[in-house]
C-alpha positions as CSV (number, residue, x, y, z in Angstrom):
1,X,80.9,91.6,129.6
2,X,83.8,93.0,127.7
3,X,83.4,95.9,124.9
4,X,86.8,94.2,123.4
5,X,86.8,90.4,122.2
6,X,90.0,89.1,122.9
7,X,89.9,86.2,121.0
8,X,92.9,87.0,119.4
9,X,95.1,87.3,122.5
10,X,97.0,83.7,123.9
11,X,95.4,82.2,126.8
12,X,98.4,82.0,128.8
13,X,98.8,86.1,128.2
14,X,95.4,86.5,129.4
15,X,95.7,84.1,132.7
16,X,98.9,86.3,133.2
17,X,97.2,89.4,133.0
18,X,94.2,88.1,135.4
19,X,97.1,87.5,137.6
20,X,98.6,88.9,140.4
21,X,101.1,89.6,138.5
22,X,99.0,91.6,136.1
23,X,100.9,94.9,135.9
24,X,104.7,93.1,135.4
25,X,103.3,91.7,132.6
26,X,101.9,94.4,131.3
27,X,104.9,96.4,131.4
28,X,107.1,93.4,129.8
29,X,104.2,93.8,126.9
30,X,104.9,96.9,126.2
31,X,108.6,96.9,126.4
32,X,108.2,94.5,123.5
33,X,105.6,96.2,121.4
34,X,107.6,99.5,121.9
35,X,110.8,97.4,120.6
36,X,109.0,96.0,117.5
37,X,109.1,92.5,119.2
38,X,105.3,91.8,119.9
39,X,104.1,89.4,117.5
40,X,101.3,87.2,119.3
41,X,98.8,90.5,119.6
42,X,98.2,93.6,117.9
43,X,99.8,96.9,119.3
44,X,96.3,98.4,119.1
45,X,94.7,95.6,121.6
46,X,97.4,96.0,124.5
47,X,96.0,98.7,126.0
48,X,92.1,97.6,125.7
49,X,93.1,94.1,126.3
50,X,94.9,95.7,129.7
51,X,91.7,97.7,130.9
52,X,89.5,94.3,129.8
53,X,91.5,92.2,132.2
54,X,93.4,94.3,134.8
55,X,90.4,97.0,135.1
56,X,89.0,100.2,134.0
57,X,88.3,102.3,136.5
58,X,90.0,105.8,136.8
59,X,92.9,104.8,138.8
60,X,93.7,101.6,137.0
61,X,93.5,103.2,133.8
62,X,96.0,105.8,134.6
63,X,98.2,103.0,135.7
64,X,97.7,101.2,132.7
65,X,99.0,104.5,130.7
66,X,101.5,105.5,132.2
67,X,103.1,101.8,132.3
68,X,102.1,101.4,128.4
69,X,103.9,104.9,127.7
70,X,106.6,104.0,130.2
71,X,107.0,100.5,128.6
72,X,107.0,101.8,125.0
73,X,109.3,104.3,125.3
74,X,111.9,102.3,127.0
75,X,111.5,99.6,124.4
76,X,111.7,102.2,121.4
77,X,114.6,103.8,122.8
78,X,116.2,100.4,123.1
79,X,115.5,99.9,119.2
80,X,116.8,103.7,119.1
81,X,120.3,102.7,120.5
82,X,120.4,99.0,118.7
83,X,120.3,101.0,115.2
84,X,122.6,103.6,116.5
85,X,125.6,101.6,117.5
86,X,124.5,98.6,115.1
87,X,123.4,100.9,112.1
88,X,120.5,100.1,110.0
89,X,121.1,97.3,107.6
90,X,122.0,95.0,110.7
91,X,118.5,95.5,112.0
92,X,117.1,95.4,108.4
93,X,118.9,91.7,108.0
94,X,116.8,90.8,111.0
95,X,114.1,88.2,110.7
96,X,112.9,90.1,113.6
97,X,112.6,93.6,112.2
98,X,109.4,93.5,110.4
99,X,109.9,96.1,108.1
100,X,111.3,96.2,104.6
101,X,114.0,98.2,102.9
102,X,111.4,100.3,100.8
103,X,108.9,100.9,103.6
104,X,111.6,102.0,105.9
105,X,112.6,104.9,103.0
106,X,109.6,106.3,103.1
107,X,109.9,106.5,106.8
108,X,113.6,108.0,105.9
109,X,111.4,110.7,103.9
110,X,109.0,111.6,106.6
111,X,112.3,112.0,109.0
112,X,113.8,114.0,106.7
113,X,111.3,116.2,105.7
114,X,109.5,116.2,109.1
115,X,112.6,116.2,111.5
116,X,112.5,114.9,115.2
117,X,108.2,116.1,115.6
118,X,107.9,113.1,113.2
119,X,108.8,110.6,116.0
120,X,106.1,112.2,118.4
121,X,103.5,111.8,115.9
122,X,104.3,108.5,114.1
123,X,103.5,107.5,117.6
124,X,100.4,108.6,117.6
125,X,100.0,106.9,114.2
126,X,98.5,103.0,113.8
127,X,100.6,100.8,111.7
128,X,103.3,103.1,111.6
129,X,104.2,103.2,115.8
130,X,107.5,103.2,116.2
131,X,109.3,103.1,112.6
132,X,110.2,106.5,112.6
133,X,112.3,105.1,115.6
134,X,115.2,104.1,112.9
135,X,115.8,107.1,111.4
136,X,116.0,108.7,114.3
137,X,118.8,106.4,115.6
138,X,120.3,107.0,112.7
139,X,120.0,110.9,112.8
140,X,122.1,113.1,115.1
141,X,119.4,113.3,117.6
142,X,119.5,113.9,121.4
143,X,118.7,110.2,123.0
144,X,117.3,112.5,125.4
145,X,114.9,114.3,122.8
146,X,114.0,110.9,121.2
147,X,112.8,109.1,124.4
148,X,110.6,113.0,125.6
149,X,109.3,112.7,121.8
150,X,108.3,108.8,122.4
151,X,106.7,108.8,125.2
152,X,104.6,112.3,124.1
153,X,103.4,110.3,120.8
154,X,102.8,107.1,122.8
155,X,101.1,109.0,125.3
156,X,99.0,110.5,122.9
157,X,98.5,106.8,121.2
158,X,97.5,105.3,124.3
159,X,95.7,107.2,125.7
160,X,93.3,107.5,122.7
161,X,93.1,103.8,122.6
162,X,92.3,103.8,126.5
163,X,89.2,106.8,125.4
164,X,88.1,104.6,122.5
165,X,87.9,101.5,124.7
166,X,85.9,103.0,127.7
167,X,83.9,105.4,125.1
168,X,82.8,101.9,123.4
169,X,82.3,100.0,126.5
170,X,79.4,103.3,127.5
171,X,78.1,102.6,123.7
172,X,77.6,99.0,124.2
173,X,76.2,98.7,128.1
């Protein structure tokens, strides 16, 4: 028995996960979730949904990290260098892009008052991953800085999510 219900996930993403081809689709996930594509499951239930179905013990849940942060942060710095060469109100014309013009000025704020840090910890943030990701494109940063600063918040972020999952599983056996 599972601590997570993953009644929300598709049944052809969970036979693909129960696969042999488990961890490729895994990493493909996270690609997409770190690119603000993933719309059939919540970012918050990758991870969880990921130790539920590939595993959980010690070794396959340091896989599972380091392919979520690895994913993540190449999808986000994907989104990072769309908005760079593309520029902002291409990716806010986007059906896509699920952000809106007033939401994404208050990110705008937090960049600006915040500075490059912000990235690391918006990443660490729920319903905020990621959307600090277009000001930064827009910004003079380092791609180089961005993607260390990504993958440092989504390591934080997942692994959390990874702690809260086995911490709950202990809770409920």
């Amino acid at each position: 028995m599972y601590p997570l219900q993953l009644e929300e996930m598709p049944s052809w993403l969970e036979s693909m996960l129960t696969s042999e081809l488990a961890l490729a689709v895994f990493f493909g996930i996270c690609v997409l979730e770190g690119a603000m594509l993933l719309r059939f499951m919540p970012s918050e239930l990758v991870v969880p949904a990921a130790l539920a179905l590939i595993g959980s013990s010690m070794s396959k849940v340091v896989t599972i990290i380091a392919i979520a942060v690895a994913g993540t942060t190449i999808g986000q710095f994907g989104l990072f260098c769309l908005v760079r060469r593309a520029g902002r109100e291409y990716v806010l014309r986007k059906s896509w892009f699920p952000v809106t013009e007033s939401r994404l000025e208050r990110f705008d704020g937090w960049f600006d008052r915040w500075g490059a840090v912000a990235v690391a910890v918006s990443n660490t943030m729920l319903f905020v991953r990621g959307l600090l990701t277009v000001p930064a494109g827009l910004s003079e940063m380092d791609g180089r800085a961005f993607v260390a600063l990504s993958a440092i918040g989504s390591l934080s972020f997942q692994s959390i999510l990874a702690a809260l999952y086995l911490l709950g599983g202990r809770l409920l056996a």
